[in-house]
N, C-alpha and C positions, 0 to 999 in steps of 0.2 A: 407451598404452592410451587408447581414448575411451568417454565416459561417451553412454548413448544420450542424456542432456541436453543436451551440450554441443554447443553449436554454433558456437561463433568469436566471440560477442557477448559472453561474459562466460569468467571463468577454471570451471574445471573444480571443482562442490563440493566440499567446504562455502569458502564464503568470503560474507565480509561486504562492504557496501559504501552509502555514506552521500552525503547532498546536501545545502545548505543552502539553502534560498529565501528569496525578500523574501514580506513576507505581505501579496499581493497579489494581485487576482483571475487577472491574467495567467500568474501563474505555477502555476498550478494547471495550466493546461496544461502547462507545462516540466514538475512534476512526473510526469506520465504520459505524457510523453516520455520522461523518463527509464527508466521503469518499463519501456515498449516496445523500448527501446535496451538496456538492460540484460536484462533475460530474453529475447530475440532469439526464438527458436521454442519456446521453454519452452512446455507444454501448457497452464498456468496465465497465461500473460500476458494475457488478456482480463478474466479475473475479477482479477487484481493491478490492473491498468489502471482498471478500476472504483471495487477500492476506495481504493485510494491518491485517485484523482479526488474520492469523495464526505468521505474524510479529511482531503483537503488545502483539500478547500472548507470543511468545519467548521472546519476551525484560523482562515481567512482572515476567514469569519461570525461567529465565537463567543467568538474570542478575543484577548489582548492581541496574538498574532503580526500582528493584524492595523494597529494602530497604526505610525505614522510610525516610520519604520526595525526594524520589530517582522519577522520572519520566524520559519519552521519547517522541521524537520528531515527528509527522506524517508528510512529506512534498510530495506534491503534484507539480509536472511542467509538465503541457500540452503543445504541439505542434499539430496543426492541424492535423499530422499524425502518435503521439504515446504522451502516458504518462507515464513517470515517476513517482513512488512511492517507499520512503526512509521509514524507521524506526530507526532513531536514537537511541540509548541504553547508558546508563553511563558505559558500558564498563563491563567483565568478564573474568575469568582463562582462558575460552575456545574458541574457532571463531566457528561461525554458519556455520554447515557442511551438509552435506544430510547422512543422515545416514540407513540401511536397518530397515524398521519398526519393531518392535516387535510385540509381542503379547497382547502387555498391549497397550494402549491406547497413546502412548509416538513414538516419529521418523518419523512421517509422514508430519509434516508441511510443511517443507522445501522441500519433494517433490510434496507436492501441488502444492508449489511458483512455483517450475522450469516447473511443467506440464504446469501449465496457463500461465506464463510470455515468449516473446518473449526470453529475457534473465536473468539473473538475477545476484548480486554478492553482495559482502559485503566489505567493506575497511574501515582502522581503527585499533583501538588495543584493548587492556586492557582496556584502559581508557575511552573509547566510540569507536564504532564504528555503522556505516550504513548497513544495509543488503535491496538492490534495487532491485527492476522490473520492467523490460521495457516492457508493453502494445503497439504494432502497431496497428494504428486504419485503416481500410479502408474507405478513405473517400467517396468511390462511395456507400459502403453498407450502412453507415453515413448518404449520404443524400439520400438511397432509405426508410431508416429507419425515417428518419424525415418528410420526404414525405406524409410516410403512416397514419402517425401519423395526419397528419394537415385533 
């Protein structure tokens, strides 16, 4: 039986699935490769793509992941009808807040995450913490989308 989600890039929901990175600028991209690799034509891979990208730059900017041999975690959990997306960080002084942009180039990530995510949060300390988004998928548009495709 096929799910109108699946499409050969990842196993069939619900299933979990994790990555570890160096916490470095370069790998920010590897993250959202992976992101793209992993949800293959999932109807949500643009907006995952995004935020995992503006998450995985916070971890590298803001936090200890980003010292010498310092890394973070990408974790990925699908359910037929939303995904979950984590960004683990080795933890910092400050918790990842939304804050009103400036004018320099700095403050907007985090209201990326909240525009596109269903929901989002962070939990954790100093020491590491997670900053999430929840993606709802529809699965009627799911499977008019995979339809169109075949």
């Amino acid at each position: 039986m096929s799910s109108p989600l699946y499409d050969g890039a990842c196993p069939m929901p619900p299933w979990r699935l994790s990555r570890h990175f160096l916490g470095r600028p370069a790998s920010v991209t590897e993250a959202r490769r992976f992101i793209t690799a992993t949800l293959g034509a999932w109807p949500v891979v643009e907006s995952a793509e995004l935020i995992v990208s503006e998450l995985a730059t916070n971890a590298v900017r803001h936090t200890a992941s980003a010292r010498f041999g310092g890394k973070f975690i990408v974790s990925i959990q699908a359910e037929p009808d939303q995904v979950w997306l984590g960004v683990t960080d080795e933890g910092g002084p400050g918790l990842p807040r939304l804050v009103r942009p400036s004018d320099d180039e700095g403050g907007r990530g985090l209201l990326l995450v909240a525009s596109l995510a269903d929901n989002w949060g962070v939990y954790g300390n100093q020491g590491g913490r997670t900053v999430w988004a929840l993606l709802k998928v529809d699965p009627i548009a799911s499977a008019a989308q995979t339809t169109s495709r075949s």
